[in-house]
C-alpha positions as CSV (number, residue, x, y, z in Angstrom):
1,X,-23.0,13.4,-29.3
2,X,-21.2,13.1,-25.6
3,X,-17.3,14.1,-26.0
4,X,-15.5,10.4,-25.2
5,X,-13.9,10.0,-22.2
6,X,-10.3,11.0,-21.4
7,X,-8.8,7.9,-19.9
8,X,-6.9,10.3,-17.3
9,X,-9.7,11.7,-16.2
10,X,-11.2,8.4,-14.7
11,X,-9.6,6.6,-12.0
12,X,-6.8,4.0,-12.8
13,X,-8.3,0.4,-12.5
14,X,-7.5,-0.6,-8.9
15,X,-7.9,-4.2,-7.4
16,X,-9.2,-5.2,-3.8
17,X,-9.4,-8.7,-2.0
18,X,-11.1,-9.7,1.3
19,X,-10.2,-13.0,3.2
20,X,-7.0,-12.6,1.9
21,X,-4.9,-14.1,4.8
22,X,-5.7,-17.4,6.7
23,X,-7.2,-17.0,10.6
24,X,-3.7,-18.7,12.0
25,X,-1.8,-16.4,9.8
26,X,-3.9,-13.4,10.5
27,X,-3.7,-14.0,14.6
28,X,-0.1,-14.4,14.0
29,X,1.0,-11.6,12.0
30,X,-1.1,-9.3,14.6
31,X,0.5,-10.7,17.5
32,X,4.0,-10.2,16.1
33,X,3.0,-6.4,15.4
34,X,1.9,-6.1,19.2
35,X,5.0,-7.6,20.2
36,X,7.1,-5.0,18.6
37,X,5.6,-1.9,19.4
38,X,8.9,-0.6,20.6
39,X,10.6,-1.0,17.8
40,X,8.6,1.1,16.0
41,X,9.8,4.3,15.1
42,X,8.9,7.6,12.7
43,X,8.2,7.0,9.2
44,X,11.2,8.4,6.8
45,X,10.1,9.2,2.8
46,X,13.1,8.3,1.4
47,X,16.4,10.4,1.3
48,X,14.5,13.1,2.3
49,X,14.2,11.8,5.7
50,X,11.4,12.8,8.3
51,X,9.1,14.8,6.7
52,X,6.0,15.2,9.5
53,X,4.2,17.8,7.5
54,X,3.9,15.2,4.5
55,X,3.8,12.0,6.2
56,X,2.7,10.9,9.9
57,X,2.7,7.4,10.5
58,X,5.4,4.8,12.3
59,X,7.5,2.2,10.4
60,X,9.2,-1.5,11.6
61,X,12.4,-1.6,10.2
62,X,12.2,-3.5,7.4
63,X,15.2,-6.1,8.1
64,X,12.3,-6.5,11.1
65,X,9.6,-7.8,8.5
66,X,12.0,-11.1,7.3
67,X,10.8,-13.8,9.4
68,X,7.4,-13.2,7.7
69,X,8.8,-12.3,4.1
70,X,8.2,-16.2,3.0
71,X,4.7,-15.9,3.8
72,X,4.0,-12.6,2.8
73,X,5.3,-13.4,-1.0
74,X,3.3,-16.5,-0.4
75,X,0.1,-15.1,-0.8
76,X,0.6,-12.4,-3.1
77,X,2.9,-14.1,-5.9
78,X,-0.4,-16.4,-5.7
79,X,-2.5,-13.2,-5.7
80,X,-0.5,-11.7,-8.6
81,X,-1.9,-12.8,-11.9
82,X,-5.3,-12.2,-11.0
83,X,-4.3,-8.6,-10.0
84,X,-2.6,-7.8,-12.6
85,X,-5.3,-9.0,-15.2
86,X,-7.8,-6.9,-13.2
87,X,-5.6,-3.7,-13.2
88,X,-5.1,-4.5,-17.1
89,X,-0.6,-4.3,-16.8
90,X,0.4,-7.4,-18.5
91,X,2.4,-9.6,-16.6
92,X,5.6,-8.7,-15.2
93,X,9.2,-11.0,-14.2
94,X,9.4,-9.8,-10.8
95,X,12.6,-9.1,-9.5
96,X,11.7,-8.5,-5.9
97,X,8.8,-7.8,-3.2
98,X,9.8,-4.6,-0.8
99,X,8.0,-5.0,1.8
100,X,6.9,-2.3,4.7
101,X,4.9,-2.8,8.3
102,X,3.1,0.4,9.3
103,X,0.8,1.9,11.9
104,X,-1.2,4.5,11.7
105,X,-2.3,5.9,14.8
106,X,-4.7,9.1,15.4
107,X,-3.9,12.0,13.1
108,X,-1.3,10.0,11.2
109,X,-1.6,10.5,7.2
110,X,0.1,10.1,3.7
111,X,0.2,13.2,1.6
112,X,-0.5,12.6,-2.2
113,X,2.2,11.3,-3.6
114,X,2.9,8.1,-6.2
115,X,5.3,5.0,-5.1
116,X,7.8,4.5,-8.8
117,X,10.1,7.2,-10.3
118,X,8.7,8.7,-13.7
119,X,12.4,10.7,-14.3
120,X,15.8,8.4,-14.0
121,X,15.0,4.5,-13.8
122,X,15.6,3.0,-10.0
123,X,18.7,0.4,-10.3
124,X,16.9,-2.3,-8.7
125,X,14.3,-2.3,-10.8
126,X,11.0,-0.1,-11.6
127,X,7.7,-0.9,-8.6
128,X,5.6,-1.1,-11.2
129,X,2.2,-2.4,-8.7
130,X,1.6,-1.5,-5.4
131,X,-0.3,-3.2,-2.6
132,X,-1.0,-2.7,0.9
133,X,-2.8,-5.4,3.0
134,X,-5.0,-3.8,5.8
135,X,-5.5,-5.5,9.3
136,X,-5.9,-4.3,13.2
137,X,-7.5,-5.6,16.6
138,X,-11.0,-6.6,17.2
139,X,-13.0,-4.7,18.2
140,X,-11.8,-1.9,15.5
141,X,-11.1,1.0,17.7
142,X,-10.2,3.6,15.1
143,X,-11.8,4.7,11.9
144,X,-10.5,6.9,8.7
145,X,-7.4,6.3,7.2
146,X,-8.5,5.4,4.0
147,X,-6.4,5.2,0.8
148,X,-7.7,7.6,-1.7
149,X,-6.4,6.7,-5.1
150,X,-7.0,10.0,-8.1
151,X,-7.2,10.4,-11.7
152,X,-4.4,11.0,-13.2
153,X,-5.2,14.4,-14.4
154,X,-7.7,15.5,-11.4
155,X,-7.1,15.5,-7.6
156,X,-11.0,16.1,-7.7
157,X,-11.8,12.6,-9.3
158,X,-11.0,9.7,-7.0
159,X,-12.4,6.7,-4.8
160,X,-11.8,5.7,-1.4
161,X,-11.2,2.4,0.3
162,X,-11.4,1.6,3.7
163,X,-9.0,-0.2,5.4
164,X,-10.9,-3.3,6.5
165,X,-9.8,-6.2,8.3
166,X,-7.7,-8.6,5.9
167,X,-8.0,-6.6,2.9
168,X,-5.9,-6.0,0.4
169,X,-5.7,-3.2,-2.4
170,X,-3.9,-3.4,-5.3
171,X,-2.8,-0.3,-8.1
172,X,-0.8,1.0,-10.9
173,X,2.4,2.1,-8.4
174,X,2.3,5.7,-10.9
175,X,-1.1,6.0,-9.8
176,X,-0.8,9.3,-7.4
177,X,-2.7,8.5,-4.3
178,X,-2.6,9.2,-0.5
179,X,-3.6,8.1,2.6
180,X,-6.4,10.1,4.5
181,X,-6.0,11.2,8.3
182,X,-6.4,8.1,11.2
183,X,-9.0,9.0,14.0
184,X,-8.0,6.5,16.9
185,X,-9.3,8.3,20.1
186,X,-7.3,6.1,22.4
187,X,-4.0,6.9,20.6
188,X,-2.9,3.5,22.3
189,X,-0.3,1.5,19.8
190,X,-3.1,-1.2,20.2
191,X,-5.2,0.1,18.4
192,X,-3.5,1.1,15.3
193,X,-4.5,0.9,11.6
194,X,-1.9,-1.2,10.7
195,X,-0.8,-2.0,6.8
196,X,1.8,-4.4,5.1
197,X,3.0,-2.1,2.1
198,X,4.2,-4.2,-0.9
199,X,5.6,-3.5,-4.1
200,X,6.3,-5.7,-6.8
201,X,9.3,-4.6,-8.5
202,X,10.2,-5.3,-12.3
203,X,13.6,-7.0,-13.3
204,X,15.7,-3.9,-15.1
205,X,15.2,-0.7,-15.4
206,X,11.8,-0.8,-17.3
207,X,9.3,1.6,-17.9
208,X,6.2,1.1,-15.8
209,X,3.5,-0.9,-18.1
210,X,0.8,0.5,-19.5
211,X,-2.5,-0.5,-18.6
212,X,-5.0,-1.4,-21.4
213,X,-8.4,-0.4,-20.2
């Protein structure tokens, strides 16, 4: 008889969605990014600050992102349920979405890392599911940068996916997971990977919810 399973040694249930944004909105959203390439500037983790040996990447200022906040949470509170029934965390009140633009540009990367506190609770409320909403120019002029989410007990069990054009991915925010090196050749800003990072915070300090498969 075959020894069952252990439930950390598989990868957590992750969701992904095509199509996910509307042409206009698409074209839009893409222009705006375009428009503010200068005000882009290197990605911080945190209160540790720049940390170029564990993430490379370039970040809008978030306070940047609030003209398109209303349609953002548009699509993925409608999103939501559906995600949340596929990842198997029962549903949530949601206290706020945090929302982050980035590009990743050649030779950028995430080292592993996980996007909720498992120690002290946060005060504004636990990210409980992470999402990140992939889009770029056409043609694609850069290829890698793929999210690689693990096990939770093996960095040698995981899956990949690739960062296509009006995708979104969905996952457990304990889930540890990183973000594998860009290869853009051109290294112009033009043609970056660019991601919406979103996180769905819970209402409290709550510990993240336990997923049933």
């Amino acid at each position: 008889m075959n020894a069952p399973i252990n439930p950390l040694e598989r990868v957590s249930p992750y969701a992904v969605r095509d199509g996910v944004l509307r042409t206009g909105d698409l074209a839009d959203l893409l222009d705006f990014t375009l428009a503010h390439e200068v005000d882009f500037g290197l990605s911080k983790l945190g209160q540790a600050g720049l940390t170029p040996d564990y993430r490379s990447s370039r970040t809008l200022p978030r306070r940047m992102l609030d003209a398109w906040r209303d349609r953002i949470e548009g699509y993925v509170t409608a999103l939501l349920p559906g995600l949340l029934a596929e990842l198997g965390i029962k549903p949530f009140p949601v206290s706020r979405f945090e929302l982050e633009l980035v590009a990743n540009n050649d030779g950028d990367f995430y080292r592993t890392h996980i996007d909720t506190k498992m120690g002290p609770r946060e005060g504004r409320g636990t990210r409980l599911v992470s999402m990140v909403y992939y889009f770029h120019v056409e043609p694609k002029a850069f290829t890698g940068g793929a999210l690689r989410l693990f096990s939770l007990a093996s960095k040698s069990v995981f899956a990949d996916v690739e960062p296509a054009q009006n995708r979104l991915v969905a996952f457990p925010s304990w889930v540890p997971h990183e973000v594998r090196p860009t290869i853009c050749p051109s290294g112009a800003f033009t043609d970056s990977r660019f991601s919406i990072n979103c996180w769905a915070r819970s209402k409290g300090k709550t510990a993240p919810a336990q997923s049933q498969s």
